[in-house]
N, C-alpha and C positions, 0 to 999 in steps of 0.2 A: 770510268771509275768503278773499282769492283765492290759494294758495300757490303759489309759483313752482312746482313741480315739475308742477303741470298742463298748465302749457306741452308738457308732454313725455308728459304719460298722457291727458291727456282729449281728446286730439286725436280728429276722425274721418279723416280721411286718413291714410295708409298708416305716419305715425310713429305714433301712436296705437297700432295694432296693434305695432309695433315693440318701443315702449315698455315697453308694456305684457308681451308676451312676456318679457320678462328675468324683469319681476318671477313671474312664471308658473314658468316655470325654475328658481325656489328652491321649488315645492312651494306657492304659497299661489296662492287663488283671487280673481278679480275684488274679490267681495265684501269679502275680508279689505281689500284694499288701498287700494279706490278711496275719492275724494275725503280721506284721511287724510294730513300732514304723513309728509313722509321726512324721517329722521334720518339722516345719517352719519357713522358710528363710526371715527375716524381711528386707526387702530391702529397703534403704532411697536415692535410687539411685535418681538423677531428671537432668535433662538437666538445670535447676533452678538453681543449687549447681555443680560448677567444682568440689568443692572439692572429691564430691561424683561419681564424671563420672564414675569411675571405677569398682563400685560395681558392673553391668551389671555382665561384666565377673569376677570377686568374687563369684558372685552367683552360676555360672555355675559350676563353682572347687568346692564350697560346697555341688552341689547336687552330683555331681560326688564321694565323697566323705562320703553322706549320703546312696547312692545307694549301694557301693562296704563295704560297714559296715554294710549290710541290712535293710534300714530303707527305708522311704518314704519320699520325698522332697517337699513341697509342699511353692515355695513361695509367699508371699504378697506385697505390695507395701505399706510406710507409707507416711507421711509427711515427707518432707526432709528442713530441718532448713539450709540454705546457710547465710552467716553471709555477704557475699557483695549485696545480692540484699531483703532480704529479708528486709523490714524494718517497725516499729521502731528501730526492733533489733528482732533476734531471740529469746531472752531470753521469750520474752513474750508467744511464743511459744512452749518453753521447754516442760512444764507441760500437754500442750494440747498432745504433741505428747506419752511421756509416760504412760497418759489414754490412746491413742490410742494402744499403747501394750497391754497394759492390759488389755482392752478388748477384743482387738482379741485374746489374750493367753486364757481368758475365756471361750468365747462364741463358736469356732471354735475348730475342732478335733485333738487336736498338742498333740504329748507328750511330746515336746521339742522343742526347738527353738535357731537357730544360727540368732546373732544379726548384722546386718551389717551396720556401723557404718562411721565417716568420721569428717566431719565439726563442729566446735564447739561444739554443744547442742545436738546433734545428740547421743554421748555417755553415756554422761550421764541420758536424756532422756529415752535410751533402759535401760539404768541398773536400773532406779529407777522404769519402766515400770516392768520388768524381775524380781525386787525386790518382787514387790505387787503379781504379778502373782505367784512367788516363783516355777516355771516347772523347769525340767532342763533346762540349755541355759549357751551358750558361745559368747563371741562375736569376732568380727572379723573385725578391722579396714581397710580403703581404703590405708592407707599408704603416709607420707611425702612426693610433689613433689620434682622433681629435679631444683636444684635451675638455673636460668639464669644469662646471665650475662654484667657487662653493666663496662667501660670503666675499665678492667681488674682485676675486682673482681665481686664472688657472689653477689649474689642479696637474701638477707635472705627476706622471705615473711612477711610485714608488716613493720617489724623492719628499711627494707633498705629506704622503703616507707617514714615513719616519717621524717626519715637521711633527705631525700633528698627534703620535703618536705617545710625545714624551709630555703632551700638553694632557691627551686624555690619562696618561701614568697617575699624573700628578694631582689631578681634577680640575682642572683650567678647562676640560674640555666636558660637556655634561652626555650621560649616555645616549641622551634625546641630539644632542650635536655631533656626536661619534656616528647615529646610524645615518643620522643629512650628509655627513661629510660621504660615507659608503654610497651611496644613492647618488651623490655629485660623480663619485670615484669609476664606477661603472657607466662611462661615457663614451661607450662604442668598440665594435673589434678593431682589430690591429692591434700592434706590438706598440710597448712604451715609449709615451713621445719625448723623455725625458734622454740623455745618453746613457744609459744603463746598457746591458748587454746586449739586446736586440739590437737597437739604432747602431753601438760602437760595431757590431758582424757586419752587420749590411754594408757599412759605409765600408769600412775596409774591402770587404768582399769587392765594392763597386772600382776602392785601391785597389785591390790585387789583379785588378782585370778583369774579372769572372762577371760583373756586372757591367747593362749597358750605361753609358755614361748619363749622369743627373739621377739616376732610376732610385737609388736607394733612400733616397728625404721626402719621395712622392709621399701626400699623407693617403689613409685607404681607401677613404670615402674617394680621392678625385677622379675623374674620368682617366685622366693620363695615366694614372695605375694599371687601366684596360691598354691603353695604348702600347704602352712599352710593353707590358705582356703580350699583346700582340705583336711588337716588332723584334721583343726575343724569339719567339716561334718561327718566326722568318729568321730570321740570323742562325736561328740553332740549325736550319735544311742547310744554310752556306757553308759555317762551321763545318760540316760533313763535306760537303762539296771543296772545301778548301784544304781538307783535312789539318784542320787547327785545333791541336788537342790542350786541356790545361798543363799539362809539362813546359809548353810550350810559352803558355801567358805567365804561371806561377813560378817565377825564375828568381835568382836571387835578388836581379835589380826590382823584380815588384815586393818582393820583401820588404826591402829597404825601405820602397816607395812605402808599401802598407805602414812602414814603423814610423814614419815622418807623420804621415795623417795623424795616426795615432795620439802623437805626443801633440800636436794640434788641436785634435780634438781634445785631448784629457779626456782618453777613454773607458771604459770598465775595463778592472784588472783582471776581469777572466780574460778579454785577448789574448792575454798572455801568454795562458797556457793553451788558448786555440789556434794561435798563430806557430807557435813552437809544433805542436801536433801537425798541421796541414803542412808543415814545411819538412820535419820528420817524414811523413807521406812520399815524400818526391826528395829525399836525401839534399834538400837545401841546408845548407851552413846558417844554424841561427842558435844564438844562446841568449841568454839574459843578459850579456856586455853590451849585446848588441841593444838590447831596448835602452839600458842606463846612458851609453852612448850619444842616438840619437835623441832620448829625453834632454841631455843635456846640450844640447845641440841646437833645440827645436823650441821656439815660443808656442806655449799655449794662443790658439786664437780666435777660439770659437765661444761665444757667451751663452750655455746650454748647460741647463738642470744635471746635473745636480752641482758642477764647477761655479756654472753664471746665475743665470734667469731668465732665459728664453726656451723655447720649446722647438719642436723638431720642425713643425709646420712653418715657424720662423726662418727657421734655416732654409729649409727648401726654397724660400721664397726669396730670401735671400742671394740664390743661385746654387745652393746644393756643395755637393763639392768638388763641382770642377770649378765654381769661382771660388773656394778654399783652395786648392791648386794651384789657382793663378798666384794667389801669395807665397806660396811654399814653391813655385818654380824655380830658383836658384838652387832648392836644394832636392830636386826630383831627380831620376835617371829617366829622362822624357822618350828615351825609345824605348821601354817597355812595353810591349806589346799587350792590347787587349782583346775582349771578347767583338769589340766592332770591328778588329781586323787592322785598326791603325794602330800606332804607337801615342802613348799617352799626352801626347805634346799635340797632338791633332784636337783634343778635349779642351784646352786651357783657352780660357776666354771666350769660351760658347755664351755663356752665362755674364751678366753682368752683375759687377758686385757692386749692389745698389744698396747696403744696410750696413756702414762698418762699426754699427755696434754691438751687430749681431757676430758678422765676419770680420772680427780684428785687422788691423792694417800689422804687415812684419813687424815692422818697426815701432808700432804702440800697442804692444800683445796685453792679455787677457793675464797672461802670467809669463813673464822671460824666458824662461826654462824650467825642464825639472818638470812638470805633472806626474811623472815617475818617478819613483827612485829604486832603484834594486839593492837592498841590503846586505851585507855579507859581515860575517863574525863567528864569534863561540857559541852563541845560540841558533845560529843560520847558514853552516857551511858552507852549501850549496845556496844558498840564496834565498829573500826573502823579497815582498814587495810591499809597497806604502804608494797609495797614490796622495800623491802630496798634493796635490791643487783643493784635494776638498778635506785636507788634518789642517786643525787649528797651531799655527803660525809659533806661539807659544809651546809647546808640544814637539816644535821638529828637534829638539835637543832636550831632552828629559831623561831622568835619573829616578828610579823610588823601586820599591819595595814590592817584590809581586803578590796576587793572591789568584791563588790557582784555581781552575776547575775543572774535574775528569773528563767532564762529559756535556754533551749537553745539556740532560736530564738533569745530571749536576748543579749546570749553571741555571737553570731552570727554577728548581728547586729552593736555591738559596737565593737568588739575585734582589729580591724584594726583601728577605730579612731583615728586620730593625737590627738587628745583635751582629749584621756581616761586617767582619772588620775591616773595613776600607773606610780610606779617604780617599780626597781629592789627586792626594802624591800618590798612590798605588797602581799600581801597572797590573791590568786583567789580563790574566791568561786562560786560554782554552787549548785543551790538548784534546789528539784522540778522535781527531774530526777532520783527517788526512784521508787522501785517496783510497790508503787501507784500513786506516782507523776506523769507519764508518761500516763500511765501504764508501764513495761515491763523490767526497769531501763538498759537505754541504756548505750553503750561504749562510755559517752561524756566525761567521767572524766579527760582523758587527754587533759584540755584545754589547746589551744595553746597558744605560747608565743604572748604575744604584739606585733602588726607589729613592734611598735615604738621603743621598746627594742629589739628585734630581729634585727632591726638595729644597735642597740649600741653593738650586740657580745653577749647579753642575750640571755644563751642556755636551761635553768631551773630557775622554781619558785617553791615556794610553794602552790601546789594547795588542793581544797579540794573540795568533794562533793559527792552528796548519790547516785551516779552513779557507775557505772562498768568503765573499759578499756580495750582495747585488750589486750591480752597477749604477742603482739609483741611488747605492749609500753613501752616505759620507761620515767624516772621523775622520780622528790619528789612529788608522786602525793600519795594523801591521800583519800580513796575509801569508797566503801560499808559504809556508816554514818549510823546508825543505834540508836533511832528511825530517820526515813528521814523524810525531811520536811512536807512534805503532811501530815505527821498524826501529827502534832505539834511540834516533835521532836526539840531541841535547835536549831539546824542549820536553822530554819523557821526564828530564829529571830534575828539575825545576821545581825548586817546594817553595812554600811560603814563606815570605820573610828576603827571598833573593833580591839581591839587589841588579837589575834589569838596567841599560841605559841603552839609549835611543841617540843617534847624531847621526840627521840626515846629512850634514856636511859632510863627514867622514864615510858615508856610504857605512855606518858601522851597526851591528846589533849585538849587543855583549853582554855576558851571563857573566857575572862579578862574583864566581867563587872559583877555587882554587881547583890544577886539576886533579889536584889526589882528591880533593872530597869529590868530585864528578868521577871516580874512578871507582871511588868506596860507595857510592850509594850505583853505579850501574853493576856493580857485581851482585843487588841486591836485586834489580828489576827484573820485572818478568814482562813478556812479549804477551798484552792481552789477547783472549781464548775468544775469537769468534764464532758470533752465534749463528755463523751460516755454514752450515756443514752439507751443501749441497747446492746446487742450481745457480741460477747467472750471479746472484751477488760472491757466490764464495768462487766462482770462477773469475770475476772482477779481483778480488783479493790475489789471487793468483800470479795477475798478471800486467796490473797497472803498472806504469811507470810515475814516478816522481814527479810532483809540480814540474819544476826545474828544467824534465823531460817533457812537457804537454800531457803524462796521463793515458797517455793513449796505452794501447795492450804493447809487450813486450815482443810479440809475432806479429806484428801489423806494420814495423816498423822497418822497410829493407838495411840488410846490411853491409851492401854491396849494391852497386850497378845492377847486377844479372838478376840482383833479388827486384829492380825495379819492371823489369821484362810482367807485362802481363799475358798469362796462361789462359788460352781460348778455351771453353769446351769441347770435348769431342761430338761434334752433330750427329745423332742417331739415332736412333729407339731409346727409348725412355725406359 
């Protein structure tokens, strides 16, 4: 087997010596290294990101792991995407970090690469990176913290946050009970045990194959986190030795497979737009019919924060999701191949599914169908999304009166107002807080209730706008609007007083005025003047692509076959 990275070590002219000296430089001799597979350890570890503390020692279990499989370890450091400090929002960062893979998968002597992963964007990020590059690689998540706990129950990450947030609004919560509950809330590294966006990547990723199987519900504390990190490291020297690249695992039938989980799980609705992007990557056929589809298709079946009331550590325990698998097998494509080298039907029933209150049975689901809905209408051309499992019930067909807000600073602003004219019928809208409208389309879309209804016992409205939200939120909140305001999109021109309706039956979102007045007031708009007239964010404005599209850049996306061919470096003098 010829492994790329000899280009760069078995040389006998003066790179050969080059080369070779680095690896010299960590302490190991010819012998150790020569003609053996290098692996690279993509690490997103940062003191930056709790979520990601853990990778430090993850890394370690992998090289451990890459060394006892004969291979070479060689790890890197990337950008690490922390979703609480990082801001606008990490998303705007996604894209930057997955060039970052990709380049260094190119340029750099790897024959393979273990991906190590964690906090929201982080995952998908490496996979859409790991996609373009197309080497072998696996990845390997930090794992669900352990939840804390605050006046005799869990504390689900984010989920419990929101709970208890409208209680401190209100003063049901005292500010001596606000900083106990923070102090409970800081209850170890690792990523949300709740199913917010971390847990929904991983577990998917674990569907799409990329992961080895059970690995993505380990919580972070347990030893078995070291172990599988360990026996990715070993799988990642085979991988090469097999030469099994993700093109190969990330096919459309694991698509499918990933969209089934999904609607099972009742996942966070950014998947959405990261499954669309990783499949964009590798010119996989997938649009939004596709999720509305199998959402309708698929019961919900998993009872996990912020849909149910269990937590991830349950799950796991539960059996993870190859014993969710086992339930959803009639509607799997069980030879999809994965990162263990079998097809996914070798997985199902590893696990015993010993908790079915945690892990719904088919046939007595958590919710029927539907955790999804993808929208379409006058206000949402291209599509919009509602994760229906956690909108109040009352709410999936409503009609009222919108009152708008520019911005978020906007909504900011006025949202606590005594004098803001809203009721309980009024439909909130947020523009302006789209991929380009920001840049980066932040987690604003769960705007909060009204101080002033929030007083009267108002726990949900109907909201709307071309933003994201966490995946620990819940609401009848209506997302990703697509086209978004910034590029002209209907929702640009949406004034006060419109009358908005909602019917998730009809898959419908409709702006209840006429098209000559949407014609007479868009001859009046102007395309807001952003204030980044330079460097990555006004290069993001550039070149995003649309919810609808995953977001990803406009040039990252092949468009053709021959654009999927990856371009080796020329080996030489530097």
């Amino acid at each position: 087997m010829k492994l790329r990275s000899a280009e760069w070590f078995e040389g006998r002219d003066e790179l050969g010596p080059q080369s070779r000296s680095v690896l010299r430089t960590l302490g190991w001799t010819r012998e150790f290294f020569s003609g053996k597979p290098v692996i690279g350890i993509a690490n997103s570890w940062s003191e930056l990101n709790n979520c990601n503390l853990g990778l430090r020692e993850i890394a370690d279990a992998v090289k451990r792991g890459v060394i006892a499989a004969g291979g070479v370890p060689l790890e890197f450091n990337t950008i690490s995407l922390g979703e609480e400090l990082m801001k606008p929002t990490t998303m705007l960062y996604r894209n930057l970090m997955a060039m970052e893979i990709e380049e260094t998968l190119r340029s750099y002597p790897l024959d393979g690469v273990v991906l190590l992963c964690g906090c929201d964007k982080t995952t998908p990020a490496q996979l859409m990176g790991a996609a373009s590059a197309n080497l072998p690689a696996i990845q390997v998540c930090a794992g669900p913290k352990h939840p804390g706990r605050w006046r005799g129950r869990q504390i689900g990450s984010g989920t419990a946050l929101w709970q208890y947030l409208d209680q401190y609004r209100t003063g049901e919560l005292s500010e001596d009970d606000w900083q106990a509950l923070e102090a409970c809330y800081s209850c170890g590294i690792g990523t949300c045990n709740t199913m917010g966006t971390a847990s929904t990547m991983t577990v998917l990723s674990e569907a799409l194959g990329m992961m080895l199987p059970g690995s993505a519900t380990i919580p972070s504390a347990d030893v078995r986190r070291l172990a599988v990190a360990e026996r990715s490291g070993r799988r990642a020297v085979e991988l090469v030795q097999e030469d099994l690249r993700p093109a190969q695992i990330m096919t459309r039938a694991a698509f499918e497979n990933a969209l089934r989980v999904y609607a099972a799980i009742g996942g966070s609705t950014n998947a959405i737009i990261h499954l669309l992007a990783i499949a964009g990557r590798l010119r996989v056929p997938l649009d939004l019919d596709d999720f509305d589809r199998v959402a309708r298709e698929t019961p919900m079946l998993l009872n996990l924060q912020p849909n149910g009331t269990r937590l991830m550590h349950e799950f796991d325990a539960a059996g993870g999701l190859p014993a969710l698998l086992s339930e959803l097998r009639h509607l799997l494509h069980l030879e999809a191949l994965t990162v263990g080298g079998h097809p996914i039907r070798a997985q199902l029933g590893r696990q015993t599914h010993n908790d079915p209150e945690m892990i719904r049975p088919f046939d007595d689901p958590l919710h029927q169908a539907g955790a999804l809905t993808i929208l379409r209408g006058s206000l949402a051309p291209r599509g919009a999304v509602l994760r229906t499992s956690t909108a109040t019930p009352e709410l999936l067909h409503k009609r009222g009166p919108a009152l708008v807000f520019e911005s978020y600073t906007d909504m900011l602003e006025r949202i606590d107002d005594p004098e803001l004219p809203v009721t309980e019928h009024s439909v909130l809208v947020l523009r302006n807080a789209g991929p380009i409208g920001l840049p980066g389309m932040p987690e604003w879309g769960s705007i909060p209730i009204p101080k002033k209804l929030l007083m009267r016992g108002v726990r949900d409205m109907l909201r709307i706008s071309d933003a994201r939200m966490s995946g620990t939120s819940f609401g009848t909140i209506v997302l990703h609007v697509a086209p978004e305001a910034a590029t002209g999109g209907p929702l640009a021109l949406v004034q006060d007083g419109d009358q908005i309706e909602l019917d998730v039956t009809a898959r419908r979102l409709t702006l209840h005025v006429s098209e000559s007045e949407l014609q007479r007031r868009r001859a009046h708009w102007r395309s807001p003047v952003s204030l980044h007239r330079r460097g990555y964010p006004r290069f993001y404005q550039e070149h995003v692509l649309q919810a609808d599209e995953g977001c990803d850049f406009d040039f990252l996306r092949p468009r053709d076959d021959e654009d999927l061919a990856f371009v080796p470096p020329i080996v030489g003098r530097s």
